[in-house]
BANUDREN-510581 format. One record per residue (C-alpha): x, y, z. Coordinates in steps of 0.02 Angstrom, whole numbers, plus 50000, padded with zeros to 5 digits. Example, Ala and Ser with C-alpha at 12.3 -4.5 7.8 and 13.67 -1.06 7.14 Angstrom:
<atoms>
506154977550390
506844994750357
</atoms>
This chain:
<atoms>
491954922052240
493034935952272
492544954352286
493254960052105
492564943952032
490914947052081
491164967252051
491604961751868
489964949451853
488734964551874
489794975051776
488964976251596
489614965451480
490054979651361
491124987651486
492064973051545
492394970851351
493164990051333
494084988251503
495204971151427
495444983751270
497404983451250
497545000651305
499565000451290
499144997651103
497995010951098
499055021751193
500625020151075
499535022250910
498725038950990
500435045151041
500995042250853
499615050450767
499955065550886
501775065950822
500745066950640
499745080550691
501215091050773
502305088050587
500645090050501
500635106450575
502335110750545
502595107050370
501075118550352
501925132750401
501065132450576
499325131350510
498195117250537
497535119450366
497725109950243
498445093450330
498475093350510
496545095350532
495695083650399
496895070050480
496345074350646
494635070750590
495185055050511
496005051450665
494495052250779
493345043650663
494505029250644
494745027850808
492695026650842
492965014650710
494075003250787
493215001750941
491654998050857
492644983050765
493294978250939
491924976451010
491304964750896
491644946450931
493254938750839
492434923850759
491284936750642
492834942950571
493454926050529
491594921550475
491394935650336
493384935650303
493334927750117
491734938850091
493024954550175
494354948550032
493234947649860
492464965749907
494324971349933
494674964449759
493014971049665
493614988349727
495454985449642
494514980549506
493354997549495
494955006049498
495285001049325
493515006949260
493055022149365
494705027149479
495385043249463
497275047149428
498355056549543
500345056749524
500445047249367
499455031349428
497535027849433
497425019349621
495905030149690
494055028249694
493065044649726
491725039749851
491445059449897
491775061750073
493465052750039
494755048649907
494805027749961
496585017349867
495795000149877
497604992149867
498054998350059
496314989850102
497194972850029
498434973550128
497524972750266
495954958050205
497224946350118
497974945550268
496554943450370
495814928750229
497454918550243
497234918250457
495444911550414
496094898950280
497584892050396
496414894450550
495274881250459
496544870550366
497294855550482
499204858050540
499854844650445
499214849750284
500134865550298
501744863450187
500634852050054
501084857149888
499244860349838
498834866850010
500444878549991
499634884749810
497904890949847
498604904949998
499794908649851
498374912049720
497584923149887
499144933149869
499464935849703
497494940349639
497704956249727
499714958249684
499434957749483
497954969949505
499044981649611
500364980249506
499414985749343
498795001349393
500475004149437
500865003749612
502554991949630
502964996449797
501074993849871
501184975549768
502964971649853
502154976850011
500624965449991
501674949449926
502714953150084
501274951750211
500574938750126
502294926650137
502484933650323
501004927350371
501104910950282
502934907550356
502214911650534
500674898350486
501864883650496
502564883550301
504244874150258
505424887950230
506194879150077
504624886949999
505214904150049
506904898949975
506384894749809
505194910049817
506844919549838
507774911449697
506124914149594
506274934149634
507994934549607
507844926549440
506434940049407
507674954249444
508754949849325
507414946949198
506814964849230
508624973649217
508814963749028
507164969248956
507614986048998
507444996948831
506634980348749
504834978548687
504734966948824
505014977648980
504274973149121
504354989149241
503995008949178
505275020449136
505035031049300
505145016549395
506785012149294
507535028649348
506915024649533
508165010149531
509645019449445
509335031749561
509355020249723
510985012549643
511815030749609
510955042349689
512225055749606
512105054649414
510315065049424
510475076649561
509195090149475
508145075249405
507865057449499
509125058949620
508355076149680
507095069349827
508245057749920
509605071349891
508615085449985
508035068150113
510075065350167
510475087050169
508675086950300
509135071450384
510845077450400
510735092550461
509605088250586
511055082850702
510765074150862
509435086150943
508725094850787
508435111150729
506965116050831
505005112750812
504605120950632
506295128350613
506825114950481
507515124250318
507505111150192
505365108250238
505125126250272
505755132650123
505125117150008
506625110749960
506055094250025
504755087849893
503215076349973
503545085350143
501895077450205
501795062250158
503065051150105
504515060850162
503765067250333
505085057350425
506295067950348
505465083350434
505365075750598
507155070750596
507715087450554
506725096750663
507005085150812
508445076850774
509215058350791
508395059050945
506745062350890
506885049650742
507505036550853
505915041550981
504715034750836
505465021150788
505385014950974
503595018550977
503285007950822
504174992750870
503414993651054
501714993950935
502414977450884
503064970251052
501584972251126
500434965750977
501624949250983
501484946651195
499544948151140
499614933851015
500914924151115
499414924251261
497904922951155
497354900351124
496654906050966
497364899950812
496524911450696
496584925150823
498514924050851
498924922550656
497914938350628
498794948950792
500514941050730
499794945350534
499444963850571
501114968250677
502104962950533
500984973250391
501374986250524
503304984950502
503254982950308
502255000850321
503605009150417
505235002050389
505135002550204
504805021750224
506225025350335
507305013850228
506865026250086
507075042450127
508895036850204
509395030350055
509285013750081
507815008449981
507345013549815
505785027749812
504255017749823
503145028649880
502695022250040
501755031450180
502465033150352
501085025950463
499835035350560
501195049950535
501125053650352
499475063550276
498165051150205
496695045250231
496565028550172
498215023950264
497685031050423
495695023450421
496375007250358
497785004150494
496525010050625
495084996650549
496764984650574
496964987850739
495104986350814
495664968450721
496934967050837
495964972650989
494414960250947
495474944850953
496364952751098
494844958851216
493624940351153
495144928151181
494994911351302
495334917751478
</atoms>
């Protein structure tokens, strides 16, 4: 036995468990949610009141929280994942009888010492049920039809709930993770295809019920897609955000304005300046260079979450690393697509940047996911 083997034997087994952390994970998220706080602080004027401090808080407490989760061993999670799921799914459900309404929608539960919106939860828990379910189900029952239905019933339980409070772009989101994670389980992609057809079919069917008895989506989110489509026949109206987004992003420039010296955020003309449009801050203030800094750090999130699953023996624990770094990307790329016109306005958070704490708490709890199956897989 060598002299760091036998070092590592007397070393407590709880610190040998936070030494394997994935500390170049932990690393990039910390470094993100510091960009948060600095834009936090910004958008306020230079004041760490009323944004940039709660989400510090957040910040640290989610952090304790994902180490806590890491700590504990990976099989647990998969053991109480279906238990995980139907709690995620009561809480959509106690939306509808005792949520409170904020922006037009009723997505929160008032638990006192926070605001929680059950549907980011799901995001997180149906993933982390379908990992069990393929993690149990044999490989070459995989692309059965009736195997193929029941991850599809997982998936669209929590959609329809999400969907009816209304929250489209959190249900897209959801549906997304769900068939991401069931294409990297091993299903036929001529599912996927027909899936595809199926949607497309849908989009139609939503553009001619428009004005009809039988319309499927809200007016407001009518005039989301109109807008997306021509972003210039409601300039004062619909098309107002992503018009002040493109002026910000544009004037930005290659290096920025300068740390809080951002006009359109500074003097409000940018609406949702700290939350879903905080990418449009950053970009102004710190230019394509800045914007293009964060988006590196996000997809190195990802690289290194998919070397981790590419390494770990672990079925279950590789489908939920590989499950979670894609629910990453379909937090932040949807929210850059938006606010540079190339999305319609979903309302989608930027991730560990944008003020929230469900978002933030939630990703973290993801994460300590992550670093379980990473820090208890086969050596």
């Amino acid at each position: 036995m060598s002299y760091h083997e036998h070092n590592i034997k007397r070393t407590p087994y709880g610190i040998v468990k936070f030494l394997h952390l994935n500390w170049a994970v932990l690393i990039l998220i910390s470094a993100i949610s510091f960009v948060g706080f600095l834009m936090l602080y910004s958008v306020a004027g230079g004041s760490t009141a009323p944004w940039a401090e709660p989400q510090l808080k957040r910040f640290v407490a989610g952090m304790c929280m994902l180490l806590f989760i890491a700590m504990i061993p990976i099989w647990f999670w998969k053991n109480v994942s279906g238990f995980i799921y139907f709690t995620s799914i009561a809480l959509l459900i106690g939306v509808d009888f005792f949520g409170t309404t904020g922006m037009g929608a009723q997505r929160w539960l008032d638990l006192g010492f926070i605001r929680l919106q059950p549907s980011e939860l799901t995001k997180i828990t149906t993933v982390l049920f379908l990992a069990a379910y393929y993690d149990w189900l044999d490989i070459t029952k995989v692309s059965k039809p009736i195997w193929v239905l029941i991850p599809l019933i997982i998936i669209l339980i929590p959609v329809f709930l999400i969907f009816n409070q209304p929250d489209l772009g959190t249900a897209l989101l959801v549906l997304c993770g769900g068939g991401g994670l069931m294409l990297l389980a091993g299903v036929h992609w001529a599912y996927f295809l027909g899936i595809i057809m199926s949607l497309s079919a849908g989009v139609v069917t939503i553009f001619y019920t428009r004005d009809t008895g039988l319309a499927i989506l809200r007016d407001y989110q009518y005039r989301r897609i109109d807008t997306f489509l021509n972003p210039s026949s409601d300039p004062m109206g619909a098309g107002y955000h992503i018009g002040q987004s493109k002026i910000a992003l544009g004037s930005g420039g290659l290096n920025g304005r300068g740390f809080m010296k951002g006009t359109q955020s500074q003097l409000n003309f940018l609406p949702e300046k700290h939350t879903d449009f905080i990418f449009t801050t950053l970009a102004e203030e710190f230019g394509f260079i800045g914007g293009l800094s964060v988006l590196a750090l996000y997809n190195l999130v990802i690289l290194f979450c998919i070397v981790s699953a590419l390494k770990n023996k672990d079925r279950f624990s590789s489908l939920i690393i590989m499950g979670i770094a894609f629910t990453f990307f379909l937090y932040f790329a949807p929210n850059m697509a938006m606010v540079m016109g190339f999305a319609p306005i979903v309302g989608v958070p930027l991730p560990l940047i944008s003020y929230g704490g469900s978002s933030m708490l939630v990703l973290l709890g993801a994460f300590g996911l992550m670093q379980s199956a990473h820090v208890h897989r086969v050596r």
